[in-house]
Structures are given as structure tokens and as C-alpha cells.
Short mmCIF file of the C-alpha atoms (twelve columns), coordinates in Angstrom:
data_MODEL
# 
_entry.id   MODEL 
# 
loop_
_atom_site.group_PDB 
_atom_site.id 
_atom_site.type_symbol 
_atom_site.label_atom_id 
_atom_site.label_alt_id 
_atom_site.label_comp_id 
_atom_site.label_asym_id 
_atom_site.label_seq_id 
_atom_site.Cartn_x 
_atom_site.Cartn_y 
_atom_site.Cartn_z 
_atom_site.pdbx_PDB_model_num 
ATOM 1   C CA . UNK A 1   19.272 113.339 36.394 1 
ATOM 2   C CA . UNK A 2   16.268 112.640 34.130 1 
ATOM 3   C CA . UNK A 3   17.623 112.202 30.422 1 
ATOM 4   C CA . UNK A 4   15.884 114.513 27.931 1 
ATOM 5   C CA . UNK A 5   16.616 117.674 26.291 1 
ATOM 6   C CA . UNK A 6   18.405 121.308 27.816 1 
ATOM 7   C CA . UNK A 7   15.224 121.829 29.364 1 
ATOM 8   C CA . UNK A 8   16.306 125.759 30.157 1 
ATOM 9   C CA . UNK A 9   13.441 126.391 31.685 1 
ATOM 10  C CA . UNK A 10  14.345 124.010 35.090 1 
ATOM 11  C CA . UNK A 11  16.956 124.060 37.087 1 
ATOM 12  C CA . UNK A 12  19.606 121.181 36.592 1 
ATOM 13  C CA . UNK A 13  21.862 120.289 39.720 1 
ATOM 14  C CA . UNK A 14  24.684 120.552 37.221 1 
ATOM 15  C CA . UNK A 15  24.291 124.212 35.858 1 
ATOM 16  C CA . UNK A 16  23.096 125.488 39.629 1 
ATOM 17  C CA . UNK A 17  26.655 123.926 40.553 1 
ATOM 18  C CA . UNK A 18  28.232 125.944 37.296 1 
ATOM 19  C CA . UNK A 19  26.416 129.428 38.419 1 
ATOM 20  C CA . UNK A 20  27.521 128.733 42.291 1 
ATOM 21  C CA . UNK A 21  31.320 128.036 40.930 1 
ATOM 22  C CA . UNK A 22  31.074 130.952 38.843 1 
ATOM 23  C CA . UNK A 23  30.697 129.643 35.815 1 
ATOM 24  C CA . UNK A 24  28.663 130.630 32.622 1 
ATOM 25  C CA . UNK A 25  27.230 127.410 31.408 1 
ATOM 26  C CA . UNK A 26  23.376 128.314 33.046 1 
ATOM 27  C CA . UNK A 27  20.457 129.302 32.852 1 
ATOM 28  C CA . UNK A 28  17.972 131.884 34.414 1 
ATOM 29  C CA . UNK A 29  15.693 129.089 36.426 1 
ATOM 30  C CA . UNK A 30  19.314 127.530 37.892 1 
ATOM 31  C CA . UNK A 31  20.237 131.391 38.883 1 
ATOM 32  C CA . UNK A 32  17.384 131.706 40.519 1 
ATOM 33  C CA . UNK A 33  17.317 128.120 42.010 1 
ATOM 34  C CA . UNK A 34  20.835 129.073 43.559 1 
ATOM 35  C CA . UNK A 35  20.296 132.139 44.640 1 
ATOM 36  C CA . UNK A 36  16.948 130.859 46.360 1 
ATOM 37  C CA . UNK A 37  19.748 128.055 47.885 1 
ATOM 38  C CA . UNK A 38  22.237 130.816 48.892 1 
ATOM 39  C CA . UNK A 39  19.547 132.755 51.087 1 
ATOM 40  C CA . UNK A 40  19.804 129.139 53.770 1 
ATOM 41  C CA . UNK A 41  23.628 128.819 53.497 1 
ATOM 42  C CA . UNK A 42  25.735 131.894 52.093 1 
ATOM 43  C CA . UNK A 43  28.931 129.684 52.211 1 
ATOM 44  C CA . UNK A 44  27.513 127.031 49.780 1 
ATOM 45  C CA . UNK A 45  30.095 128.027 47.253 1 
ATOM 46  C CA . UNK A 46  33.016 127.836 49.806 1 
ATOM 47  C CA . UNK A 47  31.497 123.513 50.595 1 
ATOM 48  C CA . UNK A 48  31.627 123.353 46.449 1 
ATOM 49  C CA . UNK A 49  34.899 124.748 45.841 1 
ATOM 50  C CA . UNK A 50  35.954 122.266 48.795 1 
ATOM 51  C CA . UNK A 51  34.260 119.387 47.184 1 
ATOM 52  C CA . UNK A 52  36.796 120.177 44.201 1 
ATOM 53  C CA . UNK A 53  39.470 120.343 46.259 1 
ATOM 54  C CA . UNK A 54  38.834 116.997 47.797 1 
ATOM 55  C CA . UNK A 55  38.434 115.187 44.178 1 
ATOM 56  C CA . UNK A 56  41.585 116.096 42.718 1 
ATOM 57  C CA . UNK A 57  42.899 115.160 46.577 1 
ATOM 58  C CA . UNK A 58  41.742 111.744 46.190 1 
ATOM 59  C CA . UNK A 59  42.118 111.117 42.562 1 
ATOM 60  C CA . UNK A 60  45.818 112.028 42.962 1 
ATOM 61  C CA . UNK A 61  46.218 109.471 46.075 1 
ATOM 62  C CA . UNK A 62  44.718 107.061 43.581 1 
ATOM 63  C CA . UNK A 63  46.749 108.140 40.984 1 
ATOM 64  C CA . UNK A 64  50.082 107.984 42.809 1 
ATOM 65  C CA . UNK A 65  49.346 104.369 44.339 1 
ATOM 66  C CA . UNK A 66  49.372 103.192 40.607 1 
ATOM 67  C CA . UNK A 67  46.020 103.211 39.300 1 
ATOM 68  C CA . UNK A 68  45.594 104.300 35.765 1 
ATOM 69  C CA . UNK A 69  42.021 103.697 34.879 1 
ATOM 70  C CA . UNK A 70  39.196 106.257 36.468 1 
ATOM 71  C CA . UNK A 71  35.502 106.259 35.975 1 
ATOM 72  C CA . UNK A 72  33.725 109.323 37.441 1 
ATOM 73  C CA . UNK A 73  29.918 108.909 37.033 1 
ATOM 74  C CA . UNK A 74  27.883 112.227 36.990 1 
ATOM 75  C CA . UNK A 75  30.449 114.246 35.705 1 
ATOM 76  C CA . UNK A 76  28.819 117.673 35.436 1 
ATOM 77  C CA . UNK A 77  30.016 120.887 33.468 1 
ATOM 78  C CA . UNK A 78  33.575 120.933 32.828 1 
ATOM 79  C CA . UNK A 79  35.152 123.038 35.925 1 
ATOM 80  C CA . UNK A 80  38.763 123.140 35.493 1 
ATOM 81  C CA . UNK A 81  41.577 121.298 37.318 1 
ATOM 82  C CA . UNK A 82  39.051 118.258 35.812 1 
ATOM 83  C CA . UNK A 83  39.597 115.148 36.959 1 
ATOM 84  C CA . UNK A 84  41.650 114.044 33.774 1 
ATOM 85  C CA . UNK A 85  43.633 117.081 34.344 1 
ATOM 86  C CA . UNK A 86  44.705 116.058 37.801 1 
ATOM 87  C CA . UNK A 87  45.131 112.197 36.821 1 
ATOM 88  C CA . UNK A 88  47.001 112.796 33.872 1 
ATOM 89  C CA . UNK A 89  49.328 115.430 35.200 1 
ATOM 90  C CA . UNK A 90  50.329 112.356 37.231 1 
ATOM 91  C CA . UNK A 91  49.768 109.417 34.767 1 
ATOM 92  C CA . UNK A 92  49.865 110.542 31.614 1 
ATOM 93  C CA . UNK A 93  48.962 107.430 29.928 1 
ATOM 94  C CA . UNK A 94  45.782 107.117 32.439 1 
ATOM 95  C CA . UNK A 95  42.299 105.671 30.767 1 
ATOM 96  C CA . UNK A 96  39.984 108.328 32.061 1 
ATOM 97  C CA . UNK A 97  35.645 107.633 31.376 1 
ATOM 98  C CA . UNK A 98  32.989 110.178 32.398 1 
ATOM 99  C CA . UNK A 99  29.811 109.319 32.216 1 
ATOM 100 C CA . UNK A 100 26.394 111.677 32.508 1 
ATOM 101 C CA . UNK A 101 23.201 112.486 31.115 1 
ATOM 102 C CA . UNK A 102 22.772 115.749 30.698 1 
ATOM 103 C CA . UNK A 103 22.882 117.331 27.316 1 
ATOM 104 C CA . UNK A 104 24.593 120.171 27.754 1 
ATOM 105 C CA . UNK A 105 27.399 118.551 30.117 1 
ATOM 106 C CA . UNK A 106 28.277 115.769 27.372 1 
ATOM 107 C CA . UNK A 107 27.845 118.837 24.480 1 
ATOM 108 C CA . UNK A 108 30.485 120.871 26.683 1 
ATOM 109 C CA . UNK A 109 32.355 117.471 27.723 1 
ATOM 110 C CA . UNK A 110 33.273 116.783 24.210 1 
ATOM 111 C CA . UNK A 111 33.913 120.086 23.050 1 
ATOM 112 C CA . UNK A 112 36.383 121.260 26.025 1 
ATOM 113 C CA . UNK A 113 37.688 117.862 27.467 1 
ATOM 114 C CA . UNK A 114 41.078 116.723 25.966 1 
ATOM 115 C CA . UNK A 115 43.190 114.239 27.409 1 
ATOM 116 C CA . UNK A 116 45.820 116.298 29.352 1 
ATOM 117 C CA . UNK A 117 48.571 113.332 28.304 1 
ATOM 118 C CA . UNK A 118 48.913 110.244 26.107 1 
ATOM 119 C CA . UNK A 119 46.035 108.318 27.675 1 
ATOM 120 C CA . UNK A 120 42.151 108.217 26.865 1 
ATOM 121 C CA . UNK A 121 38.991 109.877 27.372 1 
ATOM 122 C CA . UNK A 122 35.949 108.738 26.588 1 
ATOM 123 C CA . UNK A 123 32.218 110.308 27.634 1 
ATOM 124 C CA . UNK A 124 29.392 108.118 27.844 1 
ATOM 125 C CA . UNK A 125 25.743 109.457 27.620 1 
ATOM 126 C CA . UNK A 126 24.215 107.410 30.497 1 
ATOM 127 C CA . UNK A 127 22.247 107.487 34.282 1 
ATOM 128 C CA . UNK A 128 24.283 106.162 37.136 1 
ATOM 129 C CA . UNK A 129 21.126 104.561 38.079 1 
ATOM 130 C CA . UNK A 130 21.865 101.688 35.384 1 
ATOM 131 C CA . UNK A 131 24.572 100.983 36.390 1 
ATOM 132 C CA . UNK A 132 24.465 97.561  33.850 1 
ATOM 133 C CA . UNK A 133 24.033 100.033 31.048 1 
ATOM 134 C CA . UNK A 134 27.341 101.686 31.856 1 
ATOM 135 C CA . UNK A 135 29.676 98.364  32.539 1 
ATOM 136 C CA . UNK A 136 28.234 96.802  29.219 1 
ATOM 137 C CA . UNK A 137 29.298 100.078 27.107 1 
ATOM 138 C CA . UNK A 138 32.507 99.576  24.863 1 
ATOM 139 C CA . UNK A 139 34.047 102.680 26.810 1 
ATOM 140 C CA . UNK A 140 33.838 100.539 29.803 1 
ATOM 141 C CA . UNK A 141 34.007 97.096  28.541 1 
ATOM 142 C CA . UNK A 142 36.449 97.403  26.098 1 
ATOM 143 C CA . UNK A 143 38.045 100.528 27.314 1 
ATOM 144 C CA . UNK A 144 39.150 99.092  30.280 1 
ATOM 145 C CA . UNK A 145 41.526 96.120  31.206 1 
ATOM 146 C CA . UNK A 146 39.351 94.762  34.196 1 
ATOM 147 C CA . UNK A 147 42.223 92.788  35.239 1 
ATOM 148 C CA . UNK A 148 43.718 95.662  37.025 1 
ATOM 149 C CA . UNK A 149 42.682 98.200  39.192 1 
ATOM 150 C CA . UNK A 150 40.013 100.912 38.351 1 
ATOM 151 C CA . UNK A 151 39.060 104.185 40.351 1 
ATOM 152 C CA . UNK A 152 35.161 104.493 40.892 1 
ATOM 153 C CA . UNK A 153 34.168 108.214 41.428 1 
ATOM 154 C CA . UNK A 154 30.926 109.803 42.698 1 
ATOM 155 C CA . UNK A 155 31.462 113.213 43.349 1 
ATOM 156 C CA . UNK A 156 28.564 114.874 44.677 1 
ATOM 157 C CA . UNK A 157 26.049 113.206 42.897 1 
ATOM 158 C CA . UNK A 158 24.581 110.527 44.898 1 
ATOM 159 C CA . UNK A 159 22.450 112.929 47.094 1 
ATOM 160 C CA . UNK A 160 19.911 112.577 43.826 1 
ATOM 161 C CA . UNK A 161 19.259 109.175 44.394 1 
ATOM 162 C CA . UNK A 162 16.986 109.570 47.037 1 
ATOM 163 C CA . UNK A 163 16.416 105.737 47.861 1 
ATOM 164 C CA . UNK A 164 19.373 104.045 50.370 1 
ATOM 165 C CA . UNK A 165 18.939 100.949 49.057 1 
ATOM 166 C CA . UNK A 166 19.309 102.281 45.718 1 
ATOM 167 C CA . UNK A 167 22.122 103.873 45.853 1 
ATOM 168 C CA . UNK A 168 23.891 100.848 48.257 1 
ATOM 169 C CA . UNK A 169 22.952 98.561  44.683 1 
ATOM 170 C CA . UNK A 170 24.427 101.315 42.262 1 
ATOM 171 C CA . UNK A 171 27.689 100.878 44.443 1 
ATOM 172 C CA . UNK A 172 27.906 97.234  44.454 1 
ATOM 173 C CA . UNK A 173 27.042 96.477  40.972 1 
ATOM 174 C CA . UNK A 174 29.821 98.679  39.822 1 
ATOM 175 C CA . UNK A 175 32.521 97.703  42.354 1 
ATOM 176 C CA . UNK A 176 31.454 93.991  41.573 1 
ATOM 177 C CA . UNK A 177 33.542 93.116  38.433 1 
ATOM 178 C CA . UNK A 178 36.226 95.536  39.682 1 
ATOM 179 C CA . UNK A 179 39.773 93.543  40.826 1 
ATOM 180 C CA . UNK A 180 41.260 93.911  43.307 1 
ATOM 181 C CA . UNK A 181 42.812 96.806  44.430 1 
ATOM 182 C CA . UNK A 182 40.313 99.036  43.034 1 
ATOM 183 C CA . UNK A 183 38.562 102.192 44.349 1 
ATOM 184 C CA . UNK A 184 35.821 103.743 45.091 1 
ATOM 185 C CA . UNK A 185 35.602 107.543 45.813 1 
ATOM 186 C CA . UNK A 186 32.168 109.238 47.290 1 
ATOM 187 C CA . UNK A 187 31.139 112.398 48.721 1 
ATOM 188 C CA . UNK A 188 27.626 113.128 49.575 1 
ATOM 189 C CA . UNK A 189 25.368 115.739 51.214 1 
ATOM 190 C CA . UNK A 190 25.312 116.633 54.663 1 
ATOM 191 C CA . UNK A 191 23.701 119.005 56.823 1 
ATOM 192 C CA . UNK A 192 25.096 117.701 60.129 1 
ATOM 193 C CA . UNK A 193 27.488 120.724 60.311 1 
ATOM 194 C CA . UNK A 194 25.270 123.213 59.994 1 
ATOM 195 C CA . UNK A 195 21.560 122.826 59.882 1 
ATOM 196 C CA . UNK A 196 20.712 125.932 57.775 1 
ATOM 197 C CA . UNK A 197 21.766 123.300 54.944 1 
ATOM 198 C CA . UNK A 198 18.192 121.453 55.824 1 
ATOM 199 C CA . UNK A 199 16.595 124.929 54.253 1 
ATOM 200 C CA . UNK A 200 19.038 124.377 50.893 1 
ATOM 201 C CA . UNK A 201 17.947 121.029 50.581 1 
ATOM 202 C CA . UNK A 202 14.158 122.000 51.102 1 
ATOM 203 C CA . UNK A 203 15.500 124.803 48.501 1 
ATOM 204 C CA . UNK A 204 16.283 122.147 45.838 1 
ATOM 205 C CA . UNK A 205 13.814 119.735 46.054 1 
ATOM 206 C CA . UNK A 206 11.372 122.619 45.920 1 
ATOM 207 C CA . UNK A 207 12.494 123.649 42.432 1 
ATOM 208 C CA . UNK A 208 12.303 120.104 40.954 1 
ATOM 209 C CA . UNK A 209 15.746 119.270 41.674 1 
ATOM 210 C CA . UNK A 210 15.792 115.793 44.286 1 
ATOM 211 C CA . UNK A 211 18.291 116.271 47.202 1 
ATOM 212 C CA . UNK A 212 18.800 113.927 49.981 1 
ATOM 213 C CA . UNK A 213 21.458 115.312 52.980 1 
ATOM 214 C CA . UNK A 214 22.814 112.114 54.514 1 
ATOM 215 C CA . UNK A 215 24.435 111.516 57.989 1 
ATOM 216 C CA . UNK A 216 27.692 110.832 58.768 1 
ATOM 217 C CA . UNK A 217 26.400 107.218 59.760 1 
ATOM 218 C CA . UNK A 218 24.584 106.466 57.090 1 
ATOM 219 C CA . UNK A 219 27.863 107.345 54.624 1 
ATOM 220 C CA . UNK A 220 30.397 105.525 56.183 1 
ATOM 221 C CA . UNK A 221 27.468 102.389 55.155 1 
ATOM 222 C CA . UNK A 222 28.369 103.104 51.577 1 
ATOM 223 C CA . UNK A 223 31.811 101.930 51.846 1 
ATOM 224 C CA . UNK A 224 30.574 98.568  54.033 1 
ATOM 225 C CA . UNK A 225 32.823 95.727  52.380 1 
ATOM 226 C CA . UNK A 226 35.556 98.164  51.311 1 
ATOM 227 C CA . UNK A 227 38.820 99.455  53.372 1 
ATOM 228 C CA . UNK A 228 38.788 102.938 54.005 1 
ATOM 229 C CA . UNK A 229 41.638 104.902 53.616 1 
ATOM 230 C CA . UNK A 230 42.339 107.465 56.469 1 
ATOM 231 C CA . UNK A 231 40.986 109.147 58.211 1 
ATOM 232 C CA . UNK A 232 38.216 107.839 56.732 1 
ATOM 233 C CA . UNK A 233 34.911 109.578 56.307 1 
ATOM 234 C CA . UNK A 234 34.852 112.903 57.043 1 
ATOM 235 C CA . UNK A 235 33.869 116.647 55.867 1 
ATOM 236 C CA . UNK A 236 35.846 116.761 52.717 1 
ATOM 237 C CA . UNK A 237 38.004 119.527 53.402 1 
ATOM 238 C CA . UNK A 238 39.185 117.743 56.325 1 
ATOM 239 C CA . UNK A 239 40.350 114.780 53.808 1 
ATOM 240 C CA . UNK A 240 43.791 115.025 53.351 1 
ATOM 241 C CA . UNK A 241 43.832 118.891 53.622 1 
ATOM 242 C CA . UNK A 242 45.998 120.991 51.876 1 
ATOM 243 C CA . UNK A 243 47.056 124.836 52.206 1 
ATOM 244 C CA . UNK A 244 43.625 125.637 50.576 1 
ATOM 245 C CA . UNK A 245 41.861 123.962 53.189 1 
ATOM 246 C CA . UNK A 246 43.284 125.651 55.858 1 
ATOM 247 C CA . UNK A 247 41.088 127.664 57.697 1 
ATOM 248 C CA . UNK A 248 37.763 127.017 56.225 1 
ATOM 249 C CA . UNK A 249 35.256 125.997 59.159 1 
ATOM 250 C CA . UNK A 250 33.264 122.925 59.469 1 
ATOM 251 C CA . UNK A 251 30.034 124.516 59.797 1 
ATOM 252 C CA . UNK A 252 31.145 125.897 55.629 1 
ATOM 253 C CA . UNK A 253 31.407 122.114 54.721 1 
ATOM 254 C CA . UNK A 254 28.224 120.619 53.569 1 
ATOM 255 C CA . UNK A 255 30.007 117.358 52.053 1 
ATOM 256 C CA . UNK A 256 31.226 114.088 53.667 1 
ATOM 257 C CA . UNK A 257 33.553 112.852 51.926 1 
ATOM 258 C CA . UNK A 258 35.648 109.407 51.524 1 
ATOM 259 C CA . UNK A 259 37.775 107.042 49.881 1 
ATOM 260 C CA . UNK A 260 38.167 102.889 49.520 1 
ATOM 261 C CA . UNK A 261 40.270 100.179 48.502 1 
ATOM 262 C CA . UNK A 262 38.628 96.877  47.536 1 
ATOM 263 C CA . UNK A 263 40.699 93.876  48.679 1 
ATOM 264 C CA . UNK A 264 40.595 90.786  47.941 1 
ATOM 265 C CA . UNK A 265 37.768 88.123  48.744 1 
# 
């Protein structure tokens, strides 16, 4: 998610996810990105609307264990039910901070995003890869009351940081000087379920746009330290499925998906 300007003229991961949702907040170079995408895996819409599904799954869970303060890193383009929409239709008073980098999803984040009840909302222009950056910002820092629990969310975003290491020290210098009880929420790229994703992926990275698919291993390492919740990792309209989910196949699901509860040391 390289900071900068719109830069209409490249695809963003962001506005490609917009077009493929069937939004209106892109760009001819994402259009054509996605429909490049769409040629390898037809269903890639069905795995994103699924992806949506399983956020407001888990940030309800979350939500109805008690937790009141959320921090959902790589936001993207407002795609309603948002996450403060789903939190604060069950906490109203719930601290809600949504951090990203891209211009036009902070210039659409302020302009559309109101808190749903009598809590907070605060956007913060930064890269989940500085993850210091983002714990030292007043939103965070001041915005938060770090002795009690806080939900950590990275919904598909973490299949741009290429690196495993990287993204294993982005997880654990956020979760560090989170108390116990806290959570952390992922779901990452996968083409174990069907490999026509591998072509999507090729698809991205092709048009300037990193993508790294992940295996079903190498996710449920992401969560090493934490507890899972059940059933653990898994394609993320398996998670908790609702009527929604019902009847959409695996081989449509290009997301693993999970959730964690840090407990004491």
C-alpha cells in the first residue's frame, strides 16, 4: 500500500476490491486489473462478499464477549455493513480506529463513516507496515484504554506483505502492549481450494499490485502464541457460517480465515 497520491492510472488493491463488490469508487486501470483477475477465477466476487461476511461474523463474537475497542488496519473503501456498523449495532459506546493509506479510502472514510452509536471513530493515515507509527498515534495511544481488551483486525490485507517474517513482526508488535483478553482477527489469501486462484495472483502482481496466496499451514503460524477460537482456521465462510454461507462451495473461497484470544503470560 505505497503512500502517495490517487495515482488513477494503477490499480490499487482497494478500488479493484470496490469494482469486484460493485462499487463505484474506481478507476479504469483497477477495472481492467479485475476483470484481467476474473478471467482465472469467475467466483472471486462470491470469496469477497464471503470475506465480508466473515468480518462482521467475527467482530460481532468479539463484540458480544465484551470488547469495546477495535482497530482494523487496512481498512479499504467504505463497503457497507462496515465494521463500526456491525460493532456498534452491538456496543454502541464501542471505540472503533481504522487505519490506511490510501488517499481516496481516508477521503471517502471521513466523508461517509459516522459512528453508528455513542462511541468513537477515528481514521488514521498510516502503513500497517509501521506498526510503531500506528501504536504511538493519539487515536491509538490516547484513544484507547490499554488496560482492557482491544480487537486487532486484518481483513484481507496481509497478502501485500509479501515477506513471512514481516508480517509475523507486524503481528507481534501490535498484539504486544495489548492486555489480556485481547484479539486478533486475520484472513489471508489462499489458493489451496482452487488453484485457478494461482493465475489471479499472477494477475495482480502483474499489474503492480503485490499478492502473496498463503497455505493453510503457514496461517494458522500467524496466530502462534494466541488461542484460537473454533474451529479455528479455516475458509472464511466456513467460520461460524450463517444462512448466507450456506451453500457456497469451497473451491469459491479464496480466504482463510481466523480468530484469537491473547491470554495471559
Amino acid at each position: 500500500m505505497p503512500p502517495g497520491d490517487l495515482e488513477t492510472d494503477r490499480p490499487h488493491s482497494a478500488r479493484i476490491y470496490d469494482y469486484l463488490l460493485g462499487g463505484k469508487d474506481n478507476f479504469e486501470a483497477d477495472r481492467r486489473a479485475a476483470e484481467a483477475a476474473l478471467k482465472h477465477t469467475p467466483l472471486l466476487p462470491i470469496s469477497m462478499r464471503a470475506n465480508r461476511r466473515f468480518m462482521a461474523k467475527a467482530v460481532t463474537y468479539l463484540a458480544e464477549r465484551g470488547i469495546r475497542q477495535f482497530l482494523d488496519l487496512g481498512t479499504g473503501l467504505p463497503t457497507s455493513p462496515n465494521l463500526h456498523e456491525v460493532v456498534q449495532s452491538v456496543a454502541p459506546e464501542a471505540t472503533i480506529v481504522y487505519v490506511d493509506n490510501d488517499p481516496l479510502v481516508l477521503t471517502h472514510a471521513r466523508a461517509l463513516l459516522t459512528p453508528a452509536g455513542t462511541g468513537t471513530i477515528s481514521y488514521l493515515d498510516a502503513d500497517l507496515r509501521e506498526p510503531e507509527t500506528i501504536l504511538g498515534d493519539d487515536a491509538v495511544a490516547k484513544g484507547f484504554d490499554l488496560t482492557k481488551p482491544v480487537a486487532v483486525t486484518l481483513i484481507a490485507v496481509l497478502q501485500h506483505v509479501i515477506d513471512d517474517d514481516q508480517v509475523r513482526a507486524i503481528i507481534g508488535k501490535l498484539m504486544a502492549p495489548m492486555p489480556s483478553g485481547s484479539a486478533l482477527v486475520l484472513s489471508v489469501v489462499t489458493t489451496e481450494n482452487d488453484k485457478a486462484g494461482e493465475g489471479t495472483v499472477k494477475t495482480y502482481n502483474q499489474n503492480g499490485v503485490p499478492v502473496v496466496a498463503r497455505t493453510h499451514a503457514a496461517v494458522q503460524a500467524l496466530f502462534s502464541g494466541f488461542d484460537l477460537v473454533e474451529p479455528g482456521v479455516v475458509a472464511v465462510h466456513r467460520w461460524h457460517p450463517t444462512e448466507a454461507d450456506q451453500g457456497v462451495a469451497d473451491a469459491a473461497v479464496f480466504m482463510y480465515g481466523g480468530v484469537a484470544v491473547k491470554n495471559g503470560e
